[in-house]
N, C-alpha and C positions, 0 to 999 in steps of 0.2 A: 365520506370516502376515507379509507382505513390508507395513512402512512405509511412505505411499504418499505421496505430495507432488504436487500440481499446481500447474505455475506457468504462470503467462501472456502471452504476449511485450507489447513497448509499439511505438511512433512508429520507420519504420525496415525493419520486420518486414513491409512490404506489398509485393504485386507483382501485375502484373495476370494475372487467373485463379485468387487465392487463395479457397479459399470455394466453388467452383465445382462440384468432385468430390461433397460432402459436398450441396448442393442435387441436385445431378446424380440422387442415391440417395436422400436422406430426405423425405418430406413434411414430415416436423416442420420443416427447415429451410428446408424453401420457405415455410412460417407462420411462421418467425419473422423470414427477411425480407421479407415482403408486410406486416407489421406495423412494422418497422422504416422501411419505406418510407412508408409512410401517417405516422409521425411526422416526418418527416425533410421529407417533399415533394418526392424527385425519386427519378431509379431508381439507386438502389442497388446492385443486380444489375450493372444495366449497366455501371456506373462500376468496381465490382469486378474482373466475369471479362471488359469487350471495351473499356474506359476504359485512357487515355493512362497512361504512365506518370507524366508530368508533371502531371497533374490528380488525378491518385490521390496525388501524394504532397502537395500542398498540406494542411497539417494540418486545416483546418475541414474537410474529406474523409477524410484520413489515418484519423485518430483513429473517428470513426463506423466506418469498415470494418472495422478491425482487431479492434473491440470484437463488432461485431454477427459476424466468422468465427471468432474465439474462442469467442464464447456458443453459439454455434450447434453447435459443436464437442463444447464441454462438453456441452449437453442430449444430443447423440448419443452421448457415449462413457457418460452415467450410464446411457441409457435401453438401451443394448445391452448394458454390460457390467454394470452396477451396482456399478461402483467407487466408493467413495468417499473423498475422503482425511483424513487424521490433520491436516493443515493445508495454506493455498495461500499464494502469491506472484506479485505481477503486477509488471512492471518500466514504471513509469514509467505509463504508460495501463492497463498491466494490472493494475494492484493496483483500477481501479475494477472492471476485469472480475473479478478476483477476488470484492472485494466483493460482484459484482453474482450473482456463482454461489452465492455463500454466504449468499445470498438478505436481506443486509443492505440492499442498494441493492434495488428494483423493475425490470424489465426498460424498462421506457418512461418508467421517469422515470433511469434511467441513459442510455438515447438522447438523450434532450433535453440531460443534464447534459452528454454528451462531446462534441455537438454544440456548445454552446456554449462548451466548455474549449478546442475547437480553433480555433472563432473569436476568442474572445480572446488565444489565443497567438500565432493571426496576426496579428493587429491588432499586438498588442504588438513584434511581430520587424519589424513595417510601419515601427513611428515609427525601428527602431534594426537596421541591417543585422547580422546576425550569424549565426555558421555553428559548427557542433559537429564536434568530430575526435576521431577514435580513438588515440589515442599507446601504442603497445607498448615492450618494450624499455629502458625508465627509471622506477627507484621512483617512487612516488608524494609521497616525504618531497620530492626534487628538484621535481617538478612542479609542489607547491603554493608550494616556492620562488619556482620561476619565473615562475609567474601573478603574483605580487606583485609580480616585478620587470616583467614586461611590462605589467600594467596603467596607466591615468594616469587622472587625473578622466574621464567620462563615456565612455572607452574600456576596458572589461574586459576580462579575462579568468580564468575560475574551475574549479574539476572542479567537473564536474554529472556522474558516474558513477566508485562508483568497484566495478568490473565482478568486478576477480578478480586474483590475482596478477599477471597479466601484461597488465591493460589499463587504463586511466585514460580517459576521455571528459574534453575540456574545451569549454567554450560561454563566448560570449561576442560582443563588436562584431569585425568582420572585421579590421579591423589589429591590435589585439593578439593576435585567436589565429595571424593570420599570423607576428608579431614570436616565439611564443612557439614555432609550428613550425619556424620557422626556426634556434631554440635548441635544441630537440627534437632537429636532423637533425645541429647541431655534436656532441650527447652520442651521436650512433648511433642514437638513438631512430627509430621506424617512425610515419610519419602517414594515417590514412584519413580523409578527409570522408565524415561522414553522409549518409545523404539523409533531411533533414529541411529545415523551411524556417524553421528558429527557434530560439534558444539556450534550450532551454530549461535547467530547473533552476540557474539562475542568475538573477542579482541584478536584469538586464533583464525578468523578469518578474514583477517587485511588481505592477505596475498590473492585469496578467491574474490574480495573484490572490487581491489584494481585489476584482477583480470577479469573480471562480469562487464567490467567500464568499457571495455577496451572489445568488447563482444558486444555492449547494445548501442557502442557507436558506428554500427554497421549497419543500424536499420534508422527508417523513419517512422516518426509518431503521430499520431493525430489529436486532435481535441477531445475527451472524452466526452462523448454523450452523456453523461450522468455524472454527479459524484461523486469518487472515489476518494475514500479518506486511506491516509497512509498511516504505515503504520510507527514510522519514525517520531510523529509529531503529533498523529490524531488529528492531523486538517488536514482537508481535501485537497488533491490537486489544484492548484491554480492554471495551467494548460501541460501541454505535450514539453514542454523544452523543463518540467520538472522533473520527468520519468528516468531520467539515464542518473542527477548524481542523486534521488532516493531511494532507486533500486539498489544503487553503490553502498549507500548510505546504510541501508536495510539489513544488509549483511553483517556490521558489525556493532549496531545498535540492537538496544531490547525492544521487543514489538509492544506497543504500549495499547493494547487490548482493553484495558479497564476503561482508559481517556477517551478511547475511538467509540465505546457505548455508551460516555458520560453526552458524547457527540449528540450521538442517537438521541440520545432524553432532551438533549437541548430543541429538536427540530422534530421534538414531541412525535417520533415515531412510533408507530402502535405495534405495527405487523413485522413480525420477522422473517427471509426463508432463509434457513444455512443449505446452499445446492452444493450438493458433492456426495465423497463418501462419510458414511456415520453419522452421528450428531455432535461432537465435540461442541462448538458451536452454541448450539441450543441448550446445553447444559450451564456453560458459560454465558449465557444470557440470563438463564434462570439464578444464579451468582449475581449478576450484575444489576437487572432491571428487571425484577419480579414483572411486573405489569405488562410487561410485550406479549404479544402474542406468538409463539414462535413454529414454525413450520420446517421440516425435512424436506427437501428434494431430493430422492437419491433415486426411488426405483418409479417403477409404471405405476402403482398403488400408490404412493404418494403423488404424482401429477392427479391421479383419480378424486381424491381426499381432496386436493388444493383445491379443484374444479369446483365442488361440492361445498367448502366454506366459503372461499373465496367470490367463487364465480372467473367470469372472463371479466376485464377489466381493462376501463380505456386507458391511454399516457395519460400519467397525472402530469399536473403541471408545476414545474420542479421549485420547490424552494427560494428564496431569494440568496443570491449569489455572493457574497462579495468579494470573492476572490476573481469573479468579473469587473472588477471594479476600477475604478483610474489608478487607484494606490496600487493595484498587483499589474497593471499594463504599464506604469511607469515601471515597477520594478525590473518587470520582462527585459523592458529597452533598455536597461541600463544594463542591465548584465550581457544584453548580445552585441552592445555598441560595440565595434572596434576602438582599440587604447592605440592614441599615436604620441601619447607623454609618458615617457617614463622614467619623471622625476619621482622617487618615492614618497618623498614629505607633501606632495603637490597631491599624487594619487591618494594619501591619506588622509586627508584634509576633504579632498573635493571630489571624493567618491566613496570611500570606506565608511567614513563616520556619516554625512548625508544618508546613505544607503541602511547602515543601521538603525538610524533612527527611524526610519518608515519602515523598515520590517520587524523591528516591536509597534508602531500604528498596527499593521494589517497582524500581527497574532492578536491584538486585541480585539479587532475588527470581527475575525474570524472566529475566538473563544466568542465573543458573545454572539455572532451569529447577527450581524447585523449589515445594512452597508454602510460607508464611511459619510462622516457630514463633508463639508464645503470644508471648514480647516486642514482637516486631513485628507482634504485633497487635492489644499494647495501645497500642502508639505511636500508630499507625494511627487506637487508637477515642479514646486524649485530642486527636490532632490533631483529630478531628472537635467533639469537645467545647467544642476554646480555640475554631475554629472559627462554633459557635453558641452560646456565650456574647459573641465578639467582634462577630460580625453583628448581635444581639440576636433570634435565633430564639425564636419563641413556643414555650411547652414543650410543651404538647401536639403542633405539628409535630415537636421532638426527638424526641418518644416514638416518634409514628409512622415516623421516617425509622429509626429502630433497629430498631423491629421489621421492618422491611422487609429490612433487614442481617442482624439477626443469621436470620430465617426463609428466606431465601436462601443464605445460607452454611452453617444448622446448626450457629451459636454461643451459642443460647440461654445455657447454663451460664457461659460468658464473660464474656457482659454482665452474668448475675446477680453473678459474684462481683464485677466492677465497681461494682455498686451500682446498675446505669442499670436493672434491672425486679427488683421484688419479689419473694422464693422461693413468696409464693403464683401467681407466674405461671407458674412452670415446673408 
């Protein structure tokens, strides 16, 4: 059975009449955007398949469209083929679409959210001109050189992508990425401007988002169904209570694209499908993992195509987890315990430094794609222990946050030998 990956394109990936085909043939897709549009307030449709190219691309637009022909995409290619994948990836806007397939995010409360994500990005690119370019042709070790050297006070320039072996994205205020292209073209290097209308994943967009934080702490999230690797770090979610500060996160980080397909090859994925508009994606696959097999979703002829190699296909059965694991459920609790010490030297001692040392355990857990032994996951359950004894956690809540732990994991025996529940419990 063929490894299945879905990834989903971001900001960039729009054109007018994307979406179109796939309305054209599904009723499901005419309900999802007659729903889209009723939260949104204008037509949708319109703006998509017979809207300027110039108004299409403006991000508080951009981002909604791209999202709402993606999902729409996805709902059509589960419901006719019954694919499902092993894990996804959205690049930049697509990792909410991602999210939002993996039924972490809500379909209308992810509308409102990207809605809002793109008008604060505009705003933000409003106060400070700045433009994203594609640089091929020169490592990436030279180009972060560069940015340093061409930035100055209040004029950046930074990688906000980094894509694939042979392509580097930078963002930034208009003179420095000019000064920095113009360094680019001395080493041979090749430059494309985006069409986007805002630097994003750089340093100009703090302001957009602490205010995106302060926008997805108005909703609730769920557990992903599948997957989803982010784009900040290249690992997968560990549950719902990661989503608010990566998305935060996201914004002013580079999307690290090359690491999140080194992902892919780790869990020896075969099959690719980029669902959305274009292929961006699949191009950048062929860059990155010659051997994937990689597939479009965008219109009714590609679901046709899919049908035909693919076939209909049952739920695979997902990978092994370990971000399911004791090491990332002690972390969870420690971060949502309530602090009732706030001594600092105590707090760093007996939660800071404990805490860092099992979240280098689980990157390593998770680069190699494995689950943790019995050591690291006693580490894991004293970090949690110095944890609430340092906070001063009531022990009856100890109790019950264990039990929670180890009944979710299936480490009863663990804990026992630990000492933390009595052998008449078992």
């Amino acid at each position: 059975m063929s490894k299945i990956a879905f990834m989903y394109p971001g900001q960039g990936s729009q054109y007018v009449g994307m979406g179109k085909s796939l309305w054209e043939n599904f009723s499901l897709v005419k309900e999802i955007y007659e729903e889209a549009e009723n939260i949104l307030g204008f037509g949708l449709k319109q703006l998509c398949f017979e809207g300027s190219m110039e108004e299409l691309s403006q991000t508080e637009n951009t981002q909604p469209a791209i999202f709402v022909a993606s999902y729409a995409a996805y709902r059509v290619l589960t419901a006719e083929t019954g694919i499902r994948p092993l894990l996804s990836a959205g690049h930049s806007l697509g990792e909410i679409t991602a999210l939002t397939c993996a039924e972490a995010i809500r379909f209308p409360d992810a509308v409102r959210i990207i809605r809002e994500r793109g008008r604060l990005m505009q705003e933000a690119a409003a106060a400070e001109s700045g433009i994203m370019v594609a640089i091929s042709g020169v490592d990436k070790t030279t180009i972060k050189e560069e940015c340093e050297k061409a930035s100055r006070p209040g004029d950046i320039v930074a990688i906000s992508n980094y894509n694939s072996p042979m392509q580097v994205v930078i963002s930034g205020n208009r003179d420095a990425v000019e000064r920095l292209c113009a360094k680019m073209k001395e080493l041979d290097g090749r430059t494309v401007q985006l069409k986007v209308s805002a630097p994003f994943h750089s340093p100009i967009m703090a302001p957009a988002a602490a205010a995106l934080e302060a926008v997805l702490q108005d909703y609730r999230y769920a557990e992903p169904k599948f997957d989803v690797v982010s784009n900040v770090d290249a690992r997968t979610y560990a549950g719902a209570h990661e989503i608010i500060p990566r998305l935060k996160e996201q914004m002013v980080k580079p999307v690290r694209w090359q690491e999140s397909m080194k992902y892919f090859r780790r869990l020896e994925i075969d099959t690719a499908i980029e669902i959305g508009p274009h292929n961006v994606l699949k191009k950048l696959m062929v860059q990155n993992i010659h051997s994937v097999n990689t597939f479009s979703c965008e219109k009714e002829k590609d679901i046709s195509e899919l049908k035909n190699r693919l076939g209909t296909a049952p739920e695979q059965e997902p990978p092994a987890r370990p971000e399911l694991s004791v090491v990332t459920k002690c972390m969870a609790v420690a971060v949502c315990t309530k602090n009732r010490n706030w001594n600092n030297n105590e707090y760093e001692q007996g939660v800071i430094r404990p805490y860092n040392r099992v979240q280098k355990i689980q990157e390593r857990i998770q680069n190699e794609g494995r689950q943790p032994d019995i050591a690291e996951m006693k580490e894991a359950i004293n970090m949690l222990i110095s944890v609430f004894n340092t906070k001063k956690t009531p022990v009856q809540e100890q109790n019950i946050r264990f039990q929670q732990i180890y009944e979710q994991t299936g480490t009863k025996e663990l804990f026992r030998e630990l000492g933390l529940i009595s052998a008449k419990a078992i």
